[in-house]
N, C-alpha and C positions, 0 to 999 in steps of 0.2 A: 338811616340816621343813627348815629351814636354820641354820646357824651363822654369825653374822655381828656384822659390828661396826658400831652404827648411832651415829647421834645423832636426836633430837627438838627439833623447836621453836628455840628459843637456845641449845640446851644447849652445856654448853662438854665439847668433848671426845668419840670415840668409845669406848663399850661393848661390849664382848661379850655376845653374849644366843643364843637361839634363836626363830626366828622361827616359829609356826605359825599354823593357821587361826585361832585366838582371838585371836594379837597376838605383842607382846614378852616374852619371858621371860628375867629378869637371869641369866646365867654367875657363878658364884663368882670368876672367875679371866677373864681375856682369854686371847687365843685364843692367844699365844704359849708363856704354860702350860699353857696347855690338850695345849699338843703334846708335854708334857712327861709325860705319861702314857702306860701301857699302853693299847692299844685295850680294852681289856674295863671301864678305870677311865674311861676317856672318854665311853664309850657310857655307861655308869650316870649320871656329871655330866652328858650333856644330855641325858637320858632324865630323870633328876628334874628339871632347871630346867622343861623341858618338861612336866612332871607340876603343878608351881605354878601358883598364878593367875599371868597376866601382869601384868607392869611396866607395859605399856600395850597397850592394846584393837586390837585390826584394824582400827577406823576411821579410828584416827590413823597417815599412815602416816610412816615413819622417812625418813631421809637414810643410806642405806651409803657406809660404806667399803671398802675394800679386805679384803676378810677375811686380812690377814696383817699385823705387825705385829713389835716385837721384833727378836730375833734369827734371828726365821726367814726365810731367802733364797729369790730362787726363781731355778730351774736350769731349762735347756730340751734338749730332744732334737731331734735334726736330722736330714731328710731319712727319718723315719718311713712317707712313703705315697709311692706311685709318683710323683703329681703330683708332689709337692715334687722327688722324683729329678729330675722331667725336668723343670721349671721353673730349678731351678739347673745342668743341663747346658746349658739354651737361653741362660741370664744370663752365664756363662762358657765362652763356647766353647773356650779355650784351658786351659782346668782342668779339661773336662768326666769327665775319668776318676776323678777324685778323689771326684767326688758317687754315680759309679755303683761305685765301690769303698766306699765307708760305703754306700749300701743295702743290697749284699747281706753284708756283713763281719759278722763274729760281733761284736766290738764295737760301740757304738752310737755317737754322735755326742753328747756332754753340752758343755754350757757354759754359764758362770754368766750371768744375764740380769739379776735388781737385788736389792738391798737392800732392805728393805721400806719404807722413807723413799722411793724412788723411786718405788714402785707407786700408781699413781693407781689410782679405784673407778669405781662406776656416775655418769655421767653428768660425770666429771672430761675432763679433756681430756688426749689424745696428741698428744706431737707427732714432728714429722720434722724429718731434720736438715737444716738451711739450706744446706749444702754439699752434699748428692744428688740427684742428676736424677730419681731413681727410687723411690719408697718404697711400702709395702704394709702392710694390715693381714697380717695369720696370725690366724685362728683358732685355740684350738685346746685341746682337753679338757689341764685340770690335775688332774694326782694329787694331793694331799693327803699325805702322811707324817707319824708320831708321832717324836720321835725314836729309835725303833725300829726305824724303817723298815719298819712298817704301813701300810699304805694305811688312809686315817681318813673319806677323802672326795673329792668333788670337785668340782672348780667350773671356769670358764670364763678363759682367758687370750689377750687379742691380745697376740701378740708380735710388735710394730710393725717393722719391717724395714727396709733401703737395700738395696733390691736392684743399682743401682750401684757401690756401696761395696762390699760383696762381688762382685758381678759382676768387677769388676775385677782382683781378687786376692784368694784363696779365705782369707789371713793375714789379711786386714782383716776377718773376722767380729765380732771383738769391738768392733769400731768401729759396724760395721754392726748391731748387735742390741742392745749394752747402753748405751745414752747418758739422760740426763733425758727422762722422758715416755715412754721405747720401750716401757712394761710397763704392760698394762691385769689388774685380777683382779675377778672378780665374777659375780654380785650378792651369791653369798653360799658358803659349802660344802656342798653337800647328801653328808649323810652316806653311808659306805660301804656300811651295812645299810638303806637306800633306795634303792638303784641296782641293780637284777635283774642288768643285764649291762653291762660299761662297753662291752663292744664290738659294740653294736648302736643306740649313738645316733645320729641325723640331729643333723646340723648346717648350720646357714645364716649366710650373710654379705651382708648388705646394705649400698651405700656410696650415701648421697643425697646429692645436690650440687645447693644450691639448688632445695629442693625436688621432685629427680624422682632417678630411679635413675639411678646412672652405671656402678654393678657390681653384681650379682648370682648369686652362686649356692651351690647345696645339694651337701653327701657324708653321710657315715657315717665312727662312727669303726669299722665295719665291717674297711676297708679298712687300717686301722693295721698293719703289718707287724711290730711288735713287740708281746711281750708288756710287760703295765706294770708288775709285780713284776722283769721282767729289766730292764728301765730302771731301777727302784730300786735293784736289787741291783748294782748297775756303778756307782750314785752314790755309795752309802756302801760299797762295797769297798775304797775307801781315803779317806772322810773320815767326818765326822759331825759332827752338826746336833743339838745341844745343844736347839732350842728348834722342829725340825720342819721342815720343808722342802715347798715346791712345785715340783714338777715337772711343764711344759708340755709335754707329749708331741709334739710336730709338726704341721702341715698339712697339708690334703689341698684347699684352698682357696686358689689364687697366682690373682690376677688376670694374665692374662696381656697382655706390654710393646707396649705400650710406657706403658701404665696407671700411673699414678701418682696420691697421695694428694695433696689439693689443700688449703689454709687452707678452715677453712668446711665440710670434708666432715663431716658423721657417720656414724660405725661404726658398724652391729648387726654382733652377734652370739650367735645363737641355739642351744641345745645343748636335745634332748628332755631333759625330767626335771631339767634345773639351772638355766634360766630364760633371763635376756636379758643381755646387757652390750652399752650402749651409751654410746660417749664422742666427743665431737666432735674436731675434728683443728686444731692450731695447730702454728705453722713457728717452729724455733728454740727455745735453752733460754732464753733472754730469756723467753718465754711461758709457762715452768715454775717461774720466780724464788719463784711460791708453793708451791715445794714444799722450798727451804729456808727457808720463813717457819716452814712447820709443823712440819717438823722440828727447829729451834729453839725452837720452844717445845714439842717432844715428844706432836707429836699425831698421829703416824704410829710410834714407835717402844714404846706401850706403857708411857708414862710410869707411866699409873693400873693397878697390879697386879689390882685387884678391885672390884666394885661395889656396891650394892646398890640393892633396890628403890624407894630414894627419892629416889637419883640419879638412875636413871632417871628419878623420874616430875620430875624438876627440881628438887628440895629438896639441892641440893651443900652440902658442908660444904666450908671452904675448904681443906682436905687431900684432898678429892676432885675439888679443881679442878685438880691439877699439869697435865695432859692439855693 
């Protein structure tokens, strides 16, 4: 079971639904208010969509998006697993103390990554920035939160990188991580009371370049040095998130330099138990201009509050076309 926001066929606009082995099942609500509930009233709403016939069969299969949408942002954690420490000690020699003081620090490393208007889905394209030498996918398991700050789910996040641009000066992070195209989320949310244990996934990153492999390889989010409730609980310690928040908890996966992401490449990435996200790679916010197409016409932000089953199956009414 996953929660996700698809479209079918022509359809104009994505849905929130859950997805199981039968097919599509319509959400009352998109997933933005969805997050606006307690865990206990969450799990009952896609626990019963999930109990109705499907909106559409498992033969047909959807188009995802991003499962975020709205007013929910998503926020990333840094310097979580030993790699990452010593990948960004290697990137900055001259700051290196800065990185090995956030791993072992009672504080965590947060900082804001995009707006949901920014987050591209499965099979959208990332890109990198035309001004860095050096760019990387990250892997890297995403929490999920209610406005509560419940853990609700979780799903998969590349948080696209300039490892130059930070290498450089450890200030220029936000240059380096939040720009058009840096934030991949997907395929879908698999819920919290489907996940035995978060901290025993295998994870993989595959980078193909013209058809053959150019990087490769597998961790665990085993290796995670922080707990994910203490990540939450330092995010909303002094803010909150009206409509729910994702949080990318960090890599254990840096290609190491002098490696860099190429036009043309395609990401995997692969998380046990939450599925695949893969997105191909383009240079420049020029190549992401369609992601203020759709944002202006509100198809990333949750224009359409609620759905129903015959939206889904493509019967729109012109008030269910805002999307």
């Amino acid at each position: 079971m996953q929660i996700v926001r698809a479209r079918y066929g022509n359809g104009v606009g994505l849905h929130g639904g859950v997805l199981t082995r039968q097919g599509f099942h319509a959400l009352p609500v998109d997933l933005d208010e969805l997050l606006e509930f307690p865990l206990r009233e969450l799990r009952r709403v896609v626990e019963d969509a999930a109990a109705a016939p499907p909106a559409r069969p498992s033969e047909e299969v959807p188009r995802l998006g991003a499962p975020v949408c709205g007013l929910t942002e998503v926020w990333a954690a840094g310097v979580t697993y030993e790699r990452s420490r010593a990948a960004r000690m290697t990137e900055s020699e001259h700051e290196a103390d800065i990185y090995e003081r956030v791993y072992g620090a009672e504080r965590p490393e947060l900082f804001f990554k995009a707006a949901s208007w920014r987050v591209v889905g499965p099979d959208e394209p990332v890109s990198v920035r035309a001004d860095s030498a050096v760019n990387v996918p990250e892997p890297e398991l995403a929490v999920v939160a209610n406005r509560f700050g419940e853990i609700v789910g979780y799903t998969i996040c590349d948080d696209v990188s300039s490892r130059s641009i930070e290498g450089e000066n450890s200030l220029y992070l936000p240059q380096a991580k939040a720009y058009l195209g840096a934030c991949a989320l997907g395929p879908g949310i698999t819920p919290v009371w489907e996940v035995n244990n978060p901290y025993a996934l295998g994870m993989e990153l595959t980078i193909s370049r013209e058809g053959r492999t150019a990087w490769e390889g597998r961790s665990s989010t085993e290796l995670l040095r922080r707990e994910l409730p203490e990540l939450l609980a330092y995010l909303f310690r002094a803010d909150e998130f009206p409509q729910g928040v994702v949080l990318a908890t960090g890599t254990s996966l840096v290609p190491e330099l002098p490696f860099t992401l190429a036009e043309g490449d395609v990401v995997h990435i692969g998380v046990a138990g939450l599925g695949a996200l893969d997105n191909p790679v383009v240079v420049g916010k020029e190549a992401m201009a369609w992601l203020l197409d759709r944002a202006a016409h509100g198809r990333a932000s949750g224009g359409r509050r609620a759905m129903s089953a015959a939206a889904v199956a493509g019967h729109t009414t012109s008030s269910e076309q805002e999307a």
